[in-house]
N, C-alpha and C positions, 0 to 999 in steps of 0.2 A: 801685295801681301803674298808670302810665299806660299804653294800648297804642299803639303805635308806627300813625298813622294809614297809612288804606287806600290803596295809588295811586289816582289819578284816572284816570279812561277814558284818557283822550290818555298819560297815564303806562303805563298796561298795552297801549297800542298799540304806543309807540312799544321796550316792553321785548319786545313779543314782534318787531317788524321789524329791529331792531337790538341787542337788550339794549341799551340806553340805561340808564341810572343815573339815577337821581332829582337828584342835583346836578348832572348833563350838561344832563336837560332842558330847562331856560332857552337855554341854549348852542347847544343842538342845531336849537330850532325857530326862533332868530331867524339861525342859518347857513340855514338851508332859506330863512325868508323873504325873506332878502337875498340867498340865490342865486334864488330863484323872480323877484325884482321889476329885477336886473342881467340873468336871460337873457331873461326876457321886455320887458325895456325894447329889448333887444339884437334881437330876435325879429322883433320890429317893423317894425323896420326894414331885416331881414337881406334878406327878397324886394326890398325896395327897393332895397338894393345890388345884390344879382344883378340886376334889372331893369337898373338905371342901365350896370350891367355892358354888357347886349346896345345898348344907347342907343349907347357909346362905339365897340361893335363886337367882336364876341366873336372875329375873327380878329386882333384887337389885346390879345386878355388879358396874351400879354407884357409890354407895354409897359405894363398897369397893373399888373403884380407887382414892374415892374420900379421903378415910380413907390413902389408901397408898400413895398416895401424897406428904399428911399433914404428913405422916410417913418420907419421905425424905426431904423434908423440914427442919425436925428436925435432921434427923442423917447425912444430907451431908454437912453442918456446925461444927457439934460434929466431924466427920471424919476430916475435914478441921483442927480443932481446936488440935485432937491430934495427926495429923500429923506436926504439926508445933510445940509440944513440944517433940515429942518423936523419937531419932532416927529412921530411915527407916527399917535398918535393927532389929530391936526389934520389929517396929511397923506393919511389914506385915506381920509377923508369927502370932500375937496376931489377927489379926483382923479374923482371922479363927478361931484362938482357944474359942474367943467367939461368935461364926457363933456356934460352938461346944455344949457351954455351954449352950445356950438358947433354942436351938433344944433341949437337951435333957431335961429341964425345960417341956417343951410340952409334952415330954413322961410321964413324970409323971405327967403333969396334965390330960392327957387323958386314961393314966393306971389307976387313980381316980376314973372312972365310968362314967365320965360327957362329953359321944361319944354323945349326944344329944346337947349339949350345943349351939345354935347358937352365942353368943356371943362367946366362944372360940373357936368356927370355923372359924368366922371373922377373931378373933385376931391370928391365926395363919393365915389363908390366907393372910390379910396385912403384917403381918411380914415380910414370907418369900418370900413376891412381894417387900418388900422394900429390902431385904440382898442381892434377889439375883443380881440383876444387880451392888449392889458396890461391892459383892466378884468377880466380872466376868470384873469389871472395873478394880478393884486392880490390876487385871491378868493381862491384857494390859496394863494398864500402868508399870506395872515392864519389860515385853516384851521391851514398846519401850524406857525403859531406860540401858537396855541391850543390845540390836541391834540396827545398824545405818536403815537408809534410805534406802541402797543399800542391804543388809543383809534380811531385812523385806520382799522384793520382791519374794526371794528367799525362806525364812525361814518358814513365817506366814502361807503358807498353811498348810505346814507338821506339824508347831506345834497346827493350831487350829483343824489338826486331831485327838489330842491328846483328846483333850475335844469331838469331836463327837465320839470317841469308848466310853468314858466314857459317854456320852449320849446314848448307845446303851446297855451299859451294865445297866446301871440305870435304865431304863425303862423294861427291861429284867428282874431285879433281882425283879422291884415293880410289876411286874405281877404274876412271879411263885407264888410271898411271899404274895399277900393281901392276902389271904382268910386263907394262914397259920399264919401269924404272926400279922396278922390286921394294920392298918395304926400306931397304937403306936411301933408297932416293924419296921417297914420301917424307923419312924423318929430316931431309936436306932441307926439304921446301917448310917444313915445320920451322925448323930451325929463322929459314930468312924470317918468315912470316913472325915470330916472335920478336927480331928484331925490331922490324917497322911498326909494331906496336908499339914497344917500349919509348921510341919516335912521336908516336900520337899522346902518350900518356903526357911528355914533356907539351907539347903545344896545349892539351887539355889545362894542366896545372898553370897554364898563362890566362886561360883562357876564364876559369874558375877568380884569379887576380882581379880580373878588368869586372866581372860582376858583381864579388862582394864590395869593390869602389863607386860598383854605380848605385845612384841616387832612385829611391821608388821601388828596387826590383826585393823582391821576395825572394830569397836565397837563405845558404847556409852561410852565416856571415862568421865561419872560422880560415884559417890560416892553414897552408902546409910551410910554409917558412919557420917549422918550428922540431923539435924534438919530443916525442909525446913524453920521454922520459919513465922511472919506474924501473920494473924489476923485467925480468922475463914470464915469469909466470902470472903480471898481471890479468893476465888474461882469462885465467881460472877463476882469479879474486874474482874479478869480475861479475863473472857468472855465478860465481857458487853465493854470494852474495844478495844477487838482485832475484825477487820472484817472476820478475817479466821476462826475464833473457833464461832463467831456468821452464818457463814454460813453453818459450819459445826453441829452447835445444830439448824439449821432447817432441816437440811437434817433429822439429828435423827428424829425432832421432827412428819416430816409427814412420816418417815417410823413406827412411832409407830402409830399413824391413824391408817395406812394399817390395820396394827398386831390387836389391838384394835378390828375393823370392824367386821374380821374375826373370831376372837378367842370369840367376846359375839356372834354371833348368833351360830358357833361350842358350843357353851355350853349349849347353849336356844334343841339344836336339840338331846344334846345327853342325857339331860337331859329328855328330851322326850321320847327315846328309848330303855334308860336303868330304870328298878326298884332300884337295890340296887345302893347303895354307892361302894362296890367292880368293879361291873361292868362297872360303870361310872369310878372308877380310873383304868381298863384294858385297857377301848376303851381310852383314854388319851394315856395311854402307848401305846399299839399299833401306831399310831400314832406320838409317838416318835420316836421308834424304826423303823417305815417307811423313817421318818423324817432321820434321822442319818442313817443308812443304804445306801441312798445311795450318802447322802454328805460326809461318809469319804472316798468316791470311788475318787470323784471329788478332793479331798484335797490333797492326796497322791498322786493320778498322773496328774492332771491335775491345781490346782490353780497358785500354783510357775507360770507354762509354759503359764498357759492363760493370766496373768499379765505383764509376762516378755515381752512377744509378743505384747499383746493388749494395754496394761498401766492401769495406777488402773481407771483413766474414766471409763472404759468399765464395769469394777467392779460396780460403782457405778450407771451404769444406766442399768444394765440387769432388775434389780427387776421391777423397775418401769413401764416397756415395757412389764414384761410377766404380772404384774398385770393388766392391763390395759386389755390384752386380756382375763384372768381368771375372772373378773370380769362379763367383756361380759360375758360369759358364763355360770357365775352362773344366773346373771339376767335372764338366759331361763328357768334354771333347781336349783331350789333353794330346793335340795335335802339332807340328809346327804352324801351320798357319793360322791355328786360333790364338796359339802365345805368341807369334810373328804381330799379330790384328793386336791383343791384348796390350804389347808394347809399345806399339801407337798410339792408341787410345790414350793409354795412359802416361806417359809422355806430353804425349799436344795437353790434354790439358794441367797439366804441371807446367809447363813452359808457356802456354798462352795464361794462366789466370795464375796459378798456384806461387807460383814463381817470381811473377811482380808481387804479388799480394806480400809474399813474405817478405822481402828485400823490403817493401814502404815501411813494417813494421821496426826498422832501423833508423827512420829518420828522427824519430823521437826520443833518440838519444846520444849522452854527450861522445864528444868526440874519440876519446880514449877507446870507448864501450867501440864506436864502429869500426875500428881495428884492432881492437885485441882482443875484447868477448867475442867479436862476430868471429873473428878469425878462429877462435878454439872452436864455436859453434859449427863454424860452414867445414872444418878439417876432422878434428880429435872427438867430437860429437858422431859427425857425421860417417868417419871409418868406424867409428864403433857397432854402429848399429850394424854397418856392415857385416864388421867381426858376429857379432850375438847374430845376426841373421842366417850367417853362412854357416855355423856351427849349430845352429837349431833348426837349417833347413835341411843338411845333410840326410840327418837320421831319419828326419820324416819324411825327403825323398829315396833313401834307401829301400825302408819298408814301406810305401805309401804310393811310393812314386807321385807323377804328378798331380793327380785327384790330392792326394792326402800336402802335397803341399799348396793347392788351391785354397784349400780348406783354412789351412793357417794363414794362409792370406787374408778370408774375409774374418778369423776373429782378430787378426791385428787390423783390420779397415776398421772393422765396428768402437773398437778402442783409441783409433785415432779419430773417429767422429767429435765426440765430446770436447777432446781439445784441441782441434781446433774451430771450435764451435768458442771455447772460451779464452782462447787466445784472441782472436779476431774482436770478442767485445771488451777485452781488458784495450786494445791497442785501443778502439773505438771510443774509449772513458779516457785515455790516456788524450788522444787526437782534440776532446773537447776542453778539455784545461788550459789556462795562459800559457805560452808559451815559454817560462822559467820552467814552469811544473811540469811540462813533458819534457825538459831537458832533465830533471832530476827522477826519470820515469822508472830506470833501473833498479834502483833503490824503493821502489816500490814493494 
């Protein structure tokens, strides 16, 4: 009689970090490795943007939120538009490869000489504030069209570990290299590193085939061998539509406030404390690498286990409870290194809990919703709030300075408590239904 062979090392790791299933395995390490090679291609070049940021003028961040906006506005409809005529699996490898092409477009216009340029400083900072949230939407949405409900619980921490080592290496690899390779050669290695994603998303999309055929396995038993079809603006229908995907783009919308608040006065202070351009894109990095360092601690062994235990509620309302208290806090001491501490903080825990939580609340619905609503959600939600942030933070940090913008921190923290306090038990009621009836969730 045969005996049923032993797991492999990487098998008995990944069952004690996640209970992972021997027919996830395949599934599970090439989602990590293609979120590790999107955040870290992203990473790269993220101190570059904030650099390019202070270049344009960080008492003008407005008016680049307000540019990137008007920037998604226009490509979360264009996305809408050729996701409905082009198969899935054709169409998610492409949207990297030209994440690819454009980036490296920048390198050669700033290999050109024209490192002075504020106009092409802008235009790359909008850009890459508009690419990056729909290459990082793309990502969850193929996630929860690959995994169920029940899978997600388990799965979404170990795999958004994947993206914070590559957050850790990105920020890593844009420190050692500015001052060797200067921000044109950072955006080079961006560029590959987009490439060889777009490379993992195809093996992924095979790999997604072989599971929905296998017999037993609990999955998202849909297709990318198809057209999702529709309009371009399905995506809005969508949402404006459904109460569950409109409660869930406020919740985005006042965790992007938060983000917002935080990250223009971090840029007003470091812009202050740094001369060059290089050191301004270190202390960013730094920063990151703060950032990730100790959220993939938390993902690897603890997100799975604190969800499974506590439910994704508790996910969605740790942020808004510790903000409220970091707030206070800077309102005494409106320092850099209290808003440097403060953007840690808050951060790791968006990235360690907040972050899966909200992405699981995708898996329970239909297919169309996790790439067109999500996508207006995670892009044209999500610059909004930015836009409404950075225009209602201005004035109150003109006259108020940072105290008076802490302040407006904690009453938008207190206002995001509630919901997502009832986001978390609407998903909760939606999770306990037959499984038709959380397909038809949206529509709720």
């Amino acid at each position: 009689m045969n005996q049923p062979a032993s797991p492999s090392i990487s098998g008995r790791i990944f069952k004690f970090l996640a209970a992972v299933e021997p027919i996830e395995l395949p599934a599970v390490i090439l989602s990590m490795l293609y979120f590790f090679f999107l955040f870290g291609s992203y990473s790269v070049i993220k101190p570059v943007r904030d650099t390019m940021g202070t270049v344009y003028g960080p008492t003008h961040y407005n008016q680049l939120f307000t540019m990137t906006f008007l920037g998604t506005l226009v490509l979360s409809p264009l996305y809408s538009g050729l996701a409905a005529r082009v198969k899935l699996q054709s169409f998610l490898p492409w949207v990297y490869g030209f994440i690819a092409l454009t980036i490296f477009g920048f390198f050669m216009a700033f290999s050109g000489g024209r490192t002075d340029s504020r106009a092409l400083a802008a235009s790359f900072y909008v850009w890459v504030s508009v690419f990056n949230l729909l290459i990082i939407s793309v990502f969850w949405s193929f996630m929860a069209d690959i995994f169920s409900r029940t899978q997600a619980k388990r799965l979404y921490g170990i795999i958004a570990a994947g993206g914070t080592i590559g957050s850790i290496v990105g920020p890593v690899l844009a420190t050692a290299l500015a001052e060797k390779v200067g921000n044109s050669g950072l955006m080079l290695i961006s560029a590959v590193g987009f490439v060889f994603t777009a490379f993992l998303v195809t093996l992924l999309a095979r790999e997604k085939q072989r599971l929905t055929k296998a017999k037993g396995v609990e999955t998202q038993h849909t297709t990318l061998d198809r057209k999702l079809g529709g309009s371009p603006v399905d995506g809005f229908k969508l949402l404006l539509k459904s109460p569950y995907l409109l409660l869930l783009a406020l919740f985005l919308f006042l965790m992007t406030w938060i983000s917002t608040i935080v990250y223009q006065e971090l840029g007003t202070l470091i812009n202050k404390a740094f001369a060059s351009r290089e050191a301004r894109t270190q202390a960013f990095s730094l920063i990151e690498v703060a950032v990730n360092s100790c959220t993939v601690f938390i993902q690897l062994i603890g997100t799975g286990r604190i969800i499974n235990r506590f439910g994704v509620t508790l996910g969605l309302l740790l942020n808004p409870v510790i903000m409220v208290f970091a707030f206070l806090a800077i309102a005494f001491s409106p320092v850099l290194l209290i808003l440097g501490g403060l953007q840690v903080v808050r951060r790791v825990a968006e990235y360690a809990l907040a972050k899966p939580a909200r992405e699981m609340l995708f898996t329970v619905v239909d297919q169309e919703s996790k790439y067109k609503a999500k996508n207006v959600i995670d892009t044209v939600v999500y610059r909004g709030g930015d836009l409404c942030a950075a225009w209602a933070a201005t004035p109150v940090l003109v006259n108020f300075g940072a105290s008076g913008l802490a302040i407006l921190g904690v009453v938008v923290s207190l206002i995001w408590f509630p919901i997502a306090w009832t986001l978390g038990k609407r998903y909760e009621s939606v999770r306990a239904e037959t499984p038709g009836a959380a397909e038809a969730a949206p529509g709720h």
